[in-house]
C-alpha positions in Angstrom: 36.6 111.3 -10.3 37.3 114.4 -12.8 34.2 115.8 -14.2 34.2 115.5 -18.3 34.0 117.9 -20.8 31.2 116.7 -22.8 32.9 118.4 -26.1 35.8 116.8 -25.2 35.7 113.0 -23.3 33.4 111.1 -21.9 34.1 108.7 -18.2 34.1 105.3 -18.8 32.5 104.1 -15.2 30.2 101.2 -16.8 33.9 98.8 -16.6 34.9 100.1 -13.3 37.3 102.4 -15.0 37.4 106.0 -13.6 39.1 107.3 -15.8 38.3 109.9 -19.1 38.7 108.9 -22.3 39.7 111.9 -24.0 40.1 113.1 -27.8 43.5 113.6 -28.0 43.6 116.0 -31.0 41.1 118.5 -29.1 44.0 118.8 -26.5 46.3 121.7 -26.1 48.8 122.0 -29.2 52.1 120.8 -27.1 50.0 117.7 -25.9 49.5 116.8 -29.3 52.5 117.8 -31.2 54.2 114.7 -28.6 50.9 112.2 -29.0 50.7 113.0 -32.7 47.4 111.6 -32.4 46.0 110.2 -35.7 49.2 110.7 -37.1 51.7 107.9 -38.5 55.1 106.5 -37.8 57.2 104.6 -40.2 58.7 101.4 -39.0 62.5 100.4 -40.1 60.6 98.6 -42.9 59.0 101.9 -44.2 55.8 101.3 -43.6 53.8 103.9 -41.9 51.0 102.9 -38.9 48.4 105.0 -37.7 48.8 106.5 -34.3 46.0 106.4 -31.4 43.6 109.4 -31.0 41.9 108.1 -28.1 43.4 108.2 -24.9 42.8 108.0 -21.0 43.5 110.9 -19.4 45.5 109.9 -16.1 45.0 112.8 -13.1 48.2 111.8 -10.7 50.4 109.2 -10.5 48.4 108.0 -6.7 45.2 107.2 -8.9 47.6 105.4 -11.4 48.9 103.8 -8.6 45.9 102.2 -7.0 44.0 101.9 -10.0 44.1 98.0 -11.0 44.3 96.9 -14.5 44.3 93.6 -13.8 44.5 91.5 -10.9 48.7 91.7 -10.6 49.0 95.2 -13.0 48.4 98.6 -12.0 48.3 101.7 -14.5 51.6 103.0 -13.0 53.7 99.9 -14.0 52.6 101.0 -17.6 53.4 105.1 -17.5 57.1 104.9 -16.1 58.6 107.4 -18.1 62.0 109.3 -17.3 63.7 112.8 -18.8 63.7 110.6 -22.2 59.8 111.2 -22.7 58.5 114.6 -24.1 58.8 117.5 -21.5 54.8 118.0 -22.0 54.1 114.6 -20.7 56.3 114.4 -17.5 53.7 115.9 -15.4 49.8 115.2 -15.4 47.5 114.7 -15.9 49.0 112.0 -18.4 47.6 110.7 -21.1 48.1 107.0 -22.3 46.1 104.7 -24.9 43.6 102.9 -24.2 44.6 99.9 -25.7 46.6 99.5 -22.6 43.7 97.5 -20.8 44.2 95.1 -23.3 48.4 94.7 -22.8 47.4 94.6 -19.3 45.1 91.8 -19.6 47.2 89.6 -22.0 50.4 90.6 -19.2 48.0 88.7 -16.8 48.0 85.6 -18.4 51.8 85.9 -18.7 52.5 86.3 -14.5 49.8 83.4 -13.9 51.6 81.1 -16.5 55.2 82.2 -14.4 53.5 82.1 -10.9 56.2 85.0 -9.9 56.0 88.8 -10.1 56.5 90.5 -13.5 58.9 93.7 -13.3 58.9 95.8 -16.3 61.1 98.5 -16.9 61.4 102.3 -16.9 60.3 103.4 -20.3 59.5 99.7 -21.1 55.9 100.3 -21.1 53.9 103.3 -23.0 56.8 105.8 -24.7 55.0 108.5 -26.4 56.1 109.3 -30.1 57.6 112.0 -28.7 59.9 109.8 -26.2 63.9 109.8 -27.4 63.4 106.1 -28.0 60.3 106.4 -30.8 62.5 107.1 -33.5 61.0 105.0 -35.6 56.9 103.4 -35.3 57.2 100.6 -32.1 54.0 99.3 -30.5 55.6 100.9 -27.5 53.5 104.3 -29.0 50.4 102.3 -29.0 50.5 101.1 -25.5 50.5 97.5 -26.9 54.6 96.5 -26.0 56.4 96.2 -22.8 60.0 95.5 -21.8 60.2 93.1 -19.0 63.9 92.9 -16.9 62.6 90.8 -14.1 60.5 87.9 -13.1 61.0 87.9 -9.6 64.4 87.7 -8.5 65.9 86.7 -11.7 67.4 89.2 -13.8 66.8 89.0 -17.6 69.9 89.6 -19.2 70.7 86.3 -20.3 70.1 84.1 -23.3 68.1 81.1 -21.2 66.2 83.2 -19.2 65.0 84.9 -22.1 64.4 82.2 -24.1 63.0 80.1 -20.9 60.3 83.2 -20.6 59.8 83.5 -24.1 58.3 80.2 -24.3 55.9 81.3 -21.7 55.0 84.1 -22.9 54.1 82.7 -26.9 52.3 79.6 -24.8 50.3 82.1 -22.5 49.5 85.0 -24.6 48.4 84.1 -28.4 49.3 85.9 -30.7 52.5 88.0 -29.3 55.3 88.9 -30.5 58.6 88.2 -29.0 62.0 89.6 -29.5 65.0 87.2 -30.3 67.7 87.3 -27.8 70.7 88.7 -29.7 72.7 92.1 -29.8 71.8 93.4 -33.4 69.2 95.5 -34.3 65.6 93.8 -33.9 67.0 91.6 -30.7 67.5 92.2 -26.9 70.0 90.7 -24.6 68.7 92.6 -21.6 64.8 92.5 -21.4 61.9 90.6 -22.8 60.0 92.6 -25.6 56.6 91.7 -25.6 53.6 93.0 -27.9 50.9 92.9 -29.9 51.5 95.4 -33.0 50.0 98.6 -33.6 46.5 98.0 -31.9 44.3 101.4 -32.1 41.6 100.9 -29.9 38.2 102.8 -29.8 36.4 102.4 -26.5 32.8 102.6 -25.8 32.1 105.9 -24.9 34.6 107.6 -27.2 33.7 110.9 -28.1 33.2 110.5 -31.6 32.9 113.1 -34.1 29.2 112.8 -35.0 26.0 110.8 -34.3 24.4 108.8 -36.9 21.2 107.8 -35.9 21.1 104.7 -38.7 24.2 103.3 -36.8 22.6 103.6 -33.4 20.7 100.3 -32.2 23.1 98.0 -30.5 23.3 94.8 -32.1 22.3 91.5 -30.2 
């Protein structure tokens, strides 16, 4: 486990998450110039949606790997990124929001309901605002969508498959969003688009900007 910088990101341990949460507008200036953290995006509609500024820092892609989000999900399925993401966030560490827990627990729901593995794609998970597809706001940037093209064998590129999973998917996980199949903009005819908005999450153990000692007792 990386040692935090107390200024900087605290390590949320107390969920079995080793990972730091980090402030991602006290990182280096091309880290945040791609996360744009705190920033907004405008989506087709013109209406703007603040960015996440808190983020897990991710040291390698073998600790994304065997780290478990959820029983079927691991980090890694969620970070796979090709040359169309930022050239600062190729490498790592990597840094991804942390509203991604969530996505990963509400995916869970979604591979019990289909009793088969859940494939999602290369850049179908977190895409940076940076990333060549972010042109405009998509939940994508918030860690809260994900493209799936495959539930175990079966390719989705297909209007019953799609709308065979889709079912699934609004009956398993309240409250998503699903694309309609079609080949204009705002449909797919190759993948299932799943998500939950623009969800900016702040963890417990966020390094905040101040303490406020009348906000401090927990409540019951």
């Amino acid at each position: 486990m990386t040692e935090p910088h107390a200024s900087t990101s605290t390590t949320l341990m107390q969920a079995g998450l080793p990972l730091r949460i980090v402030d991602a507008r006290r990182l280096d200036r091309g880290l945040r110039d791609a996360l744009q953290p705190g920033g907004t995006l405008s989506d087709r509609h013109g209406r703007a949606h603040q960015l996440p500024r808190y983020f897990y820092e991710v040291p390698s892609w073998e600790v994304a790997s065997q780290l478990q989000l959820s029983r079927n999900f691991t980090l890694s399925e969620f970070i796979q990124n090709d040359l169309h993401e930022a050239a600062a966030l190729r490498g790592f560490p990597r840094y991804v929001p942390c509203a991604v827990t969530l996505m990963a627990l509400a995916l869970q729901h979604f591979r019990d309901a289909v009793n088969d593995t859940v494939h999602i794609a290369a850049n179908g998970g977190y895409r940076s605002p940076a990333h060549a597809l972010s042109t405009l706001a998509t939940p994508h940037s918030w860690a809260t969508a994900v493209n799936i093209f495959k539930i175990g064998d079966r390719l989705l590129d297909d209007r019953d498959n799609l709308e065979r999973y889709a079912e699934v998917a609004i009956q398993s996980m309240p409250g998503v969003y699903v694309r309609p199949f079609g080949r204009t903009l705002g449909f797919t005819d190759d993948h299932l688009h799943l998500d939950f908005g623009f969800v900016v999450m702040v963890p417990r153990g966020a390094p905040l900007d101040s303490y406020n000692p009348k906000i401090a007792v927990e409540p019951l």
